[in-house]
C-alpha angles and dihedrals in degrees: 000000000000098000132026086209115078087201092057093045114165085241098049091053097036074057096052091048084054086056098037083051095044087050093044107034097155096072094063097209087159083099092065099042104085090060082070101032090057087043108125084184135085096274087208088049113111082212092059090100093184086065144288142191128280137183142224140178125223111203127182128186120257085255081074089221097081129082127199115239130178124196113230123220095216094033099053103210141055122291140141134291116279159087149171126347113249128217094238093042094115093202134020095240086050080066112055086051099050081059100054097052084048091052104034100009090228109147107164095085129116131205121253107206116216075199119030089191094066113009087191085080107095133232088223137004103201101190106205152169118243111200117235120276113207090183088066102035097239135129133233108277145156122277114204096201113197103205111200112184113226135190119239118219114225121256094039116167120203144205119205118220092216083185083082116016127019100212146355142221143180108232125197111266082214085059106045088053094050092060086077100209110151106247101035090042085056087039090062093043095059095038087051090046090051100041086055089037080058103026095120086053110054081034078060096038092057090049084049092058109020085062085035082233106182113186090159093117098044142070115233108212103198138194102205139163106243097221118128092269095068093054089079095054092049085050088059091040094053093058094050114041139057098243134348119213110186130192112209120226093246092218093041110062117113103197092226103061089039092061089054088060112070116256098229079068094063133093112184095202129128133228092258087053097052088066090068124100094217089053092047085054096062100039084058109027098134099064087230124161098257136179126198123236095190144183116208110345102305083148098034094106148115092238096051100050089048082054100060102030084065102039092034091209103128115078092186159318139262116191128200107193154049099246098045084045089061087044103056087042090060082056101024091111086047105046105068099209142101117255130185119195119204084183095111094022101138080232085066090055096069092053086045089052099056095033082062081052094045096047100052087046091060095038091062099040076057110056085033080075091058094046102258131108128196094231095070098038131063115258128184131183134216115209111040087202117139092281093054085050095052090050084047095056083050093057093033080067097053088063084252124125111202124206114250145205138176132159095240112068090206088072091043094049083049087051101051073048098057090048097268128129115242124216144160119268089256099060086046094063105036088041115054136049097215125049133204109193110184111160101104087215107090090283088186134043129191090259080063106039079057085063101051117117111255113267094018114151120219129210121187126202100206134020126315096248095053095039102044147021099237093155097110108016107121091060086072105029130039111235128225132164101234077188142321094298108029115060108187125217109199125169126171094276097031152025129187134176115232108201121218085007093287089305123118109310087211083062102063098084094041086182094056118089118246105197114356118231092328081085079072094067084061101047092041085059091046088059089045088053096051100050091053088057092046096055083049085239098134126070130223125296134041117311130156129224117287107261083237089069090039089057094049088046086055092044095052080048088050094052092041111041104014096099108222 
């Protein structure tokens, strides 16, 4: 046999060389790879003097711009962690850090995959000559030397094994990179491509640690959006709790993402479901201890509350917007649960702030395609919340001031302010012909869709069922898809667009990235959130984060995504 271990069989690895090199075609190692094939020798073995696999290990600090580096006695210069290959090692990345505890006795590392499917596949496979070593009797031969990247904790302490090296460093990634010498110029590239490629993760990973959050023990049921930005916070869930159960948004899953989460994960229901006993049942059949991460209520019902209080499975709830918000505070004395809202987290500002952005960006590139511009037509907006600010702001710098209502007249005195005209509803609707409703609580009714200017064209910020009333519309209107984004009302005395069939305008392209990284400083909130329900360390009722936590989840953003 090869290989005393069944795990490190010389199959197994000769497989993981045809996909490195199918990854990596570029570097061209199939030349190499007879001299292992034809090997009738162990090709881990140190005494396989035609050439056998090593291993090494790539660490760099938690800042992401150091890289470990030992000095080797026989060697006589720096290089990573790393060494021979052992019988009883169970994986090859076990190995090489299994190596790099025995060299530097630093433990608190973690593996970051180039290929999460399958973490034996190395970062880097560096094929080289060792000179021959007449102290030690052996000829000159090939090393195969798997590299695997790992991420250093902070506050790791270390023990040199002066038996090998004599000291370590941690040298600047930019540096490394400037000295311009082939392999290690490849090396930084890649380790720069993969710690980008995982950013998110290790981001995640540090929140994880730094508020001691632990949902190994509970299932997250979990609304989302199914656009790309939320892949990266299901990779982290998946790693820390016992089960996850998510709920599409049924007007916000883009086919592609949902294929990259796996499908034992998804539950295809709807709002109005979910208010079923029979639904409930199967969202929570396992009589798990659970707790919601939701988006706009979905939980914030009677039915729900009668569920639980009977089957005593949620230990709370963590809720992402405004209009769930409102939701959760009509039941909050019913509900018996803790809830904590990151709706008017100053974290969420920043994401409110660039959604306006976004909408206003879509809504144009729509009714460009009908041959209008905002610029050049009157627009008004109802809700002056932080979304109808932030659309505000998009208009205001178009040269354009939209006509605005809201219920509250502290936000109206805060929009003729800010430079908009205030009017009543009334004069909204009979005046402009685009809309911006952004209330999240049915901002128009069919009294007041009979009163929209003809032609008008309407952009929701949310979904249809929280933004309008369109249970009886077509008694009144006669409906017709002008194309697959624009559906078109018309009655005998009106006619009005309704863009993205009422449903949220940012969701029309669900490639397309809504607000960049800033969407991590939620999701970071939502984990801390989590983790505080699941210690029981928050009472009933609906509470946020303390701006102390706030304030540590900006600083990690800072650490990780600011580029310096």
């Amino acid at each position: 046999m090869f290989l005393k271990n069944n795990n490190l069989s010389k199959k197994l690895i000769l497989d993981i060389l045809d996909l490195y090199q199918q990854q990596s075609p570029s570097e061209k190692i199939t030349r190499y790879l007879p001299i292992l094939k034809k090997s009738d020798q162990s090709i881990i073995s140190r005494k396989n003097f035609s050439g056998h696999i090593t291993v090494s290990a790539f660490v760099i600090d938690p800042t992401l711009s150091k890289l470990l580096l030992v000095y080797h006695k026989n060697l006589k210069k720096y290089l990573q962690p790393g060494g021979h290959v052992e019988n009883n090692d169970k994986s090859l990345w076990l190995a090489a850090l299994r190596e790099l505890e025995e060299e530097t006795g630093i433990k608190d590392v973690f593996l970051l995959p180039k290929d999460e499917s399958n973490p034996e596949i190395p970062l880097d496979i560096d094929i080289h000559r060792i000179p021959k070593n007449p102290q030690k009797n052996e000829p000159s031969h090939l090393h195969f030397d798997f590299g695997y990247l790992f991420l250093a904790n902070k506050d790791n302490e270390w023990k040199i094994n002066k038996k090998e090296i004599t000291s370590l460093t941690w040298k600047n990634i930019d540096e490394l990179e400037k000295e311009n010498i082939p392999d290690k110029f490849r090396l930084i590239k890649k380790i720069k491509k993969l710690i980008l490629k995982r950013r998110d993760f290790i981001f995640f990973n540090e929140i994880i640690k730094k508020f001691s959050i632990n949902l190994r023990d509970v299932k997250i049921v979990a609304v989302l959006h199914i656009v790309p930005d939320i892949l990266s916070f299901v990779d982290i869930l998946k790693h820390q709790v016992k089960k996850i159960f998510i709920i599409p948004k049924k007007n916000s899953i883009n086919e592609n993402t949902l294929s990259k989460i796996p499908k034992e994960f998804i539950f295809f229901t709807t709002r109005e479901n979910l208010k079923k006993e029979t639904v409930l049942e199967k969202v929570f059949s396992d009589n798990e201890k659970a707790v919601i991460i939701d988006i706009g209520g979905y939980f914030a019902t009677e039915e729900f509350i009668n569920f639980n209080k009977k089957k005593r499975i949620v230990l709370g709830i963590v809720e992402d917007t405004e209009n769930g918000h409102l939701k959760y505070e009509k039941i909050k004395n019913n509900l018996h649960l803790p809830i904590i809202s990151v709706a008017r987290s100053q974290l969420k500002q920043n994401e409110d702030d660039l959604v306006g952005y976004t909408i206003g960006f879509y809504t144009e590139w729509v009714i460009r395609k009908m041959r209008r511009i905002p610029k050049f037509i009157t627009c008004g907006i109802i809700g002056y919340g932080k979304i109808g600010k932030s659309i505000a702001n998009f208009l205001f710098n178009q040269n354009i001031k939209p006509l605005v209502y809201d219920i509250d007249p502290i936000k109206l005195v805060e929009a003729l302010k800010d430079g908009a005209i205030v009017r009543k509803k009334d004069e909204v609707l009979e005046n402009n012909e685009l809309i911006f409703c952004a209330t999240g609580n049915n901002s128009l009714s069919i009294s007041d869709f009979l009163k929209i200017r003809p032609g008008c064209y309407i952009a929701s910020v949310t979904s249809s069922d929280d933004e309008f009333d369109l249970s009886k519309i077509n008694r009144y209107f006669t409906i017709t898809k002008e194309n697959e984004i624009i559906t078109k009302y018309e009655n005998e005395n009106t006619y009005f667009y309704l863009i993205n069939n009422g449903n949220a305008v940012n969701f029309i392209d669900k490639e397309g990235d809504r607000v960049s990284d800033f969407i991590r400083l939620l999701q970071a909130e939502i984990l801390v959130s989590l983790g505080k329900i699941v210690k029981n360390s928050v009472p009933f009722g609906i509470h946020q984060t303390s701006i102390e936590e706030k304030r540590k989840i900006a600083a990690l953003f800072l650490d990780y995504y600011c580029q310096k």
